[in-house]
C-alpha positions as CSV (number, residue, x, y, z in Angstrom):
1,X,7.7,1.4,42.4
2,X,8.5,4.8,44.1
3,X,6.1,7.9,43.8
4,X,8.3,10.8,42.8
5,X,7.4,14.5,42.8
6,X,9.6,17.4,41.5
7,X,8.9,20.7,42.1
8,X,10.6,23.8,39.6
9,X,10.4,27.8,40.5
10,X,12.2,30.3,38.8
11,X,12.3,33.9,38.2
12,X,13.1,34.9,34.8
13,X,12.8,38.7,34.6
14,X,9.1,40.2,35.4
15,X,7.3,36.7,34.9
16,X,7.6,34.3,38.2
17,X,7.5,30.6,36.4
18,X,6.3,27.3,38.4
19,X,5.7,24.0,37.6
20,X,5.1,20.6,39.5
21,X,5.6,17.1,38.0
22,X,3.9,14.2,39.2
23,X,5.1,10.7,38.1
24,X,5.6,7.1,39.0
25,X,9.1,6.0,38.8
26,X,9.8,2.2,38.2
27,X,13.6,0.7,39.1
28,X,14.3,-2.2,37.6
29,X,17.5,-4.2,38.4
30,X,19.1,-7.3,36.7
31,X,18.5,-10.2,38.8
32,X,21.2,-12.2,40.0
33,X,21.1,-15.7,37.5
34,X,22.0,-19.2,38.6
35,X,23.1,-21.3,36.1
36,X,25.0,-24.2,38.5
37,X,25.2,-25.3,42.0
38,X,27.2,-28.4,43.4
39,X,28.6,-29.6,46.1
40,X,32.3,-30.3,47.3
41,X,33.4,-32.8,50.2
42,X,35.7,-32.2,53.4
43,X,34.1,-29.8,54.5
44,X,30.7,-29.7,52.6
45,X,30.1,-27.1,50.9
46,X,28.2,-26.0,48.0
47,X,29.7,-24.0,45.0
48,X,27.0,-21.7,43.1
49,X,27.7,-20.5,40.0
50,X,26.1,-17.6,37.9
51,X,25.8,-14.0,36.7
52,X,25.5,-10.6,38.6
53,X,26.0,-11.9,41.6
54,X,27.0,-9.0,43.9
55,X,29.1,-8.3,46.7
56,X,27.2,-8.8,49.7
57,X,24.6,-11.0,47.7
58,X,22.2,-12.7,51.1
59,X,21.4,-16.6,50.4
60,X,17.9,-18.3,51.9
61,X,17.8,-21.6,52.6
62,X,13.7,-22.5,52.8
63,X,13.3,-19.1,54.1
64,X,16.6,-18.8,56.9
65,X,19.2,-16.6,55.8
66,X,22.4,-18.7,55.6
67,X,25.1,-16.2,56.4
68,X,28.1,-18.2,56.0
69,X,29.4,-17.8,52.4
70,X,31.8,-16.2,50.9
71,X,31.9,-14.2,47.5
72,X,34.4,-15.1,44.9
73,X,33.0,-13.1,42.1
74,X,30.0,-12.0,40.6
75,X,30.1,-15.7,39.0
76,X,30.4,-17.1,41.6
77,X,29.9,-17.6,45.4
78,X,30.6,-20.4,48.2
79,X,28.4,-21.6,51.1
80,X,30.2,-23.0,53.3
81,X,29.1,-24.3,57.2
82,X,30.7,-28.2,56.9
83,X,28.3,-30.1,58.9
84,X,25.8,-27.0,59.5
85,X,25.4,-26.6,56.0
86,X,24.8,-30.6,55.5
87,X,22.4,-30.6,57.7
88,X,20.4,-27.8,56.5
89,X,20.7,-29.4,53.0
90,X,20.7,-33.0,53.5
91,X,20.7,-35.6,50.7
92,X,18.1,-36.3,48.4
93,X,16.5,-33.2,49.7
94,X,14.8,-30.5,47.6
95,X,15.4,-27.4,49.2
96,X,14.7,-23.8,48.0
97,X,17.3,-21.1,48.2
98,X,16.8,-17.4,47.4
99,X,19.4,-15.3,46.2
100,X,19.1,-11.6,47.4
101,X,21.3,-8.6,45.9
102,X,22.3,-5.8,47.7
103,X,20.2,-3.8,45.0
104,X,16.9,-5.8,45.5
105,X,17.5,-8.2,42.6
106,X,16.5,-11.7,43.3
107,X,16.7,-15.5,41.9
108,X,14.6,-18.6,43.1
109,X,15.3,-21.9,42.4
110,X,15.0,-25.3,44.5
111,X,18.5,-27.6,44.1
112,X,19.4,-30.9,45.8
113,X,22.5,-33.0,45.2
114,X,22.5,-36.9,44.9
């Protein structure tokens, strides 16, 4: 939510005319929606697939920004790190990852592969 003020003057003949407007302006974006994610072997990586996924989407992995991806589309994206990225999601693991859009949008969810 952003506090917005506008402010109008004019002179329209003999009569000056002024007016202020007070209002609260709400954004509301589409959040980014996961629908998959899954892992691939040699290297490990993890393939996420989804909706409005945008370019220079940022992913959390239990709250540390993993910065080695790469966007295919906004359906889908890859994280990639090999052994890094094993470690920080190891098997039989819950783990929560946060998707961030460049436009605030956001998803949640907690994934772990077999």
């Amino acid at each position: 939510r952003d506090q917005l003020e506008l402010t109008f003057q004019g002179d329209f003949g003999l009569t000056p005319l002024s007016a202020t407007l007070k209002g609260t302006v709400t954004v509301r974006v589409a959040p980014p929606q996961i629908t998959s994610m899954a892992k691939t072997p040699n290297p490990f990586k993890i393939k996420v697939t989804g909706t409005n996924l945008q370019e220079g989407v940022r992913v959390f992995i239990e709250g540390t920004e993993w910065t080695v991806l790469k966007w295919k589309s906004s359906t889908q994206i890859l994280l990639k790190g090999g052994t890094s990225l094993k470690t920080a999601v190891p098997k039989n693991a819950a783990r929560r990852f946060r998707f961030l859009n460049p436009d605030g949008g956001e998803a949640v969810l907690v994934w772990q592969w077999p």
